[in-house]
N, C-alpha and C positions, 0 to 999 in steps of 0.2 A: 482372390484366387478362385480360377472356374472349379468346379465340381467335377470330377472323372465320371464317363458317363460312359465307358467302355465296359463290356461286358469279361473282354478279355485282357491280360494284361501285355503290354509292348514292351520287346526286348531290342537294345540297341543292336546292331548287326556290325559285325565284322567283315574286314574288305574283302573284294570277291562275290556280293550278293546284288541281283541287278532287276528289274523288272522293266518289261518292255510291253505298251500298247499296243493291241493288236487292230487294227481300222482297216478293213479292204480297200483297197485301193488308193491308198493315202502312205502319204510318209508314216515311218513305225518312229514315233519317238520311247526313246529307252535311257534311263537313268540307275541311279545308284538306289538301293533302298536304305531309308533312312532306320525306319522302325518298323518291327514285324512282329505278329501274334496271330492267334488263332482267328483273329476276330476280322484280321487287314492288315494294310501296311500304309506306309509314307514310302514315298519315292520324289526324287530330285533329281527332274530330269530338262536336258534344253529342247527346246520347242520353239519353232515356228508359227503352230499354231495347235491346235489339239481342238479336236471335236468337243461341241460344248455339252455333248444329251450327257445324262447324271447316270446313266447304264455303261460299261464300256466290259472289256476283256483282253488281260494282260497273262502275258507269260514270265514264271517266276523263276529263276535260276541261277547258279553261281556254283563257281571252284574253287576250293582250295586243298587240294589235293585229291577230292573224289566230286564227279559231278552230280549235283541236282537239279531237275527242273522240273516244273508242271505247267503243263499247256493248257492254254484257254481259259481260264480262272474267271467265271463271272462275276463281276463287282457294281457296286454300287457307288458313285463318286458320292464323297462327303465335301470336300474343299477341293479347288486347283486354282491358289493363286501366284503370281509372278513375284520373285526375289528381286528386291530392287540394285543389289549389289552385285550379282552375276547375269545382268543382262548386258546387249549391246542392240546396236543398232535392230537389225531385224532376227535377230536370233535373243529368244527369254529365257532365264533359267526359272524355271517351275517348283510346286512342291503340291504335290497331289497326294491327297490320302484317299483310300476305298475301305470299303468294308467287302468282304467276299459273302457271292448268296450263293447257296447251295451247296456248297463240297458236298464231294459222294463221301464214303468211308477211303476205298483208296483215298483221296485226293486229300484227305484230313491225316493221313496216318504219314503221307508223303510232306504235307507241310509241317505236321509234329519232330520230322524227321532233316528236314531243311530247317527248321529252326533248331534244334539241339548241333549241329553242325555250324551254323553260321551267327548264330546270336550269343552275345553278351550275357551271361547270369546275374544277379548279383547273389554274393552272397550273403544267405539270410541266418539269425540266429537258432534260428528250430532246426533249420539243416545240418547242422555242428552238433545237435542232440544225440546221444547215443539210442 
C-alpha cells in the first residue's frame, strides 16, 4: 500500500459537481469530479485530446439545489491518464487529478464552501463527542 502524501484530505463528491478545462482556443473538455479537498481534485472526463503542459486552469462548479462555481482555478497536473473501459474509438475517458496553486482567500473560503455543499463526510468517532 502507497503512502498518502496529500497534504489535504479527499472527500467523495456527490452528484451534481463538475470541473471543466479551460484552453483558448481549444475544445473545453469537462467531466464529473471524482474527489475533492482543499488541496485538488480528481476529475473524469472524455477527451479527444487534452493539452499535455503539467500547468492548466479549470472551472469548478455544481447544483444541487443552490449554485456554486469558481472560475479559473490554477492547477498543477499530477496524473491524466486514459480508462481503458470507458474509451472508444476516438473519443477516451480520462482521469485527471491537480493540485490547485495559489487560491486567494475568497477563492479558499468558496472552495471550503463547495465542498461542505457537494462532498461526502464520513462520520468519524470524535465528532459524536459531546
Amino acid at each position: 500500500m502507497s503512502e498518502e502524501k496529500r497534504k489535504y484530505e479527499r472527500f467523495s463528491v456527490k452528484e451534481g459537481a463538475f470541473a471543466a478545462f479551460i484552453n483558448p482556443n481549444e475544445l473545453i473538455n469537462m467531466g464529473r469530479i471524482q474527489n475533492i479537498g482543499m488541496g485538488g481534485l480528481c476529475v473524469r472526463y472524455l477527451s479527444m485530446e487534452r493539452s499535455s503542459e503539467d500547468r492548466c486552469t479549470i472551472k469548478i462548479f455544481g447544483s444541487n439545489g443552490r449554485f456554486i462555481h469558481l472560475e479559473r482555478v490554477r492547477c498543477r497536473v499530477v496524473y491524466d491518464y486514459e480508462l481503458p473501459e470507458g474509451s472508444w474509438e476516438q473519443i477516451s475517458t480520462k482521469c485527471c487529478g491537480v493540485e490547485f496553486e495559489d487560491l486567494s482567500v475568497r477563492y479558499r473560503s468558496i472552495l471550503e464552501d463547495f465542498i461542505d455543499t457537494f462532498c461526502v463526510k464520513p462520520n468519524r468517532p470524535e465528532d459524536s463527542k459531546a
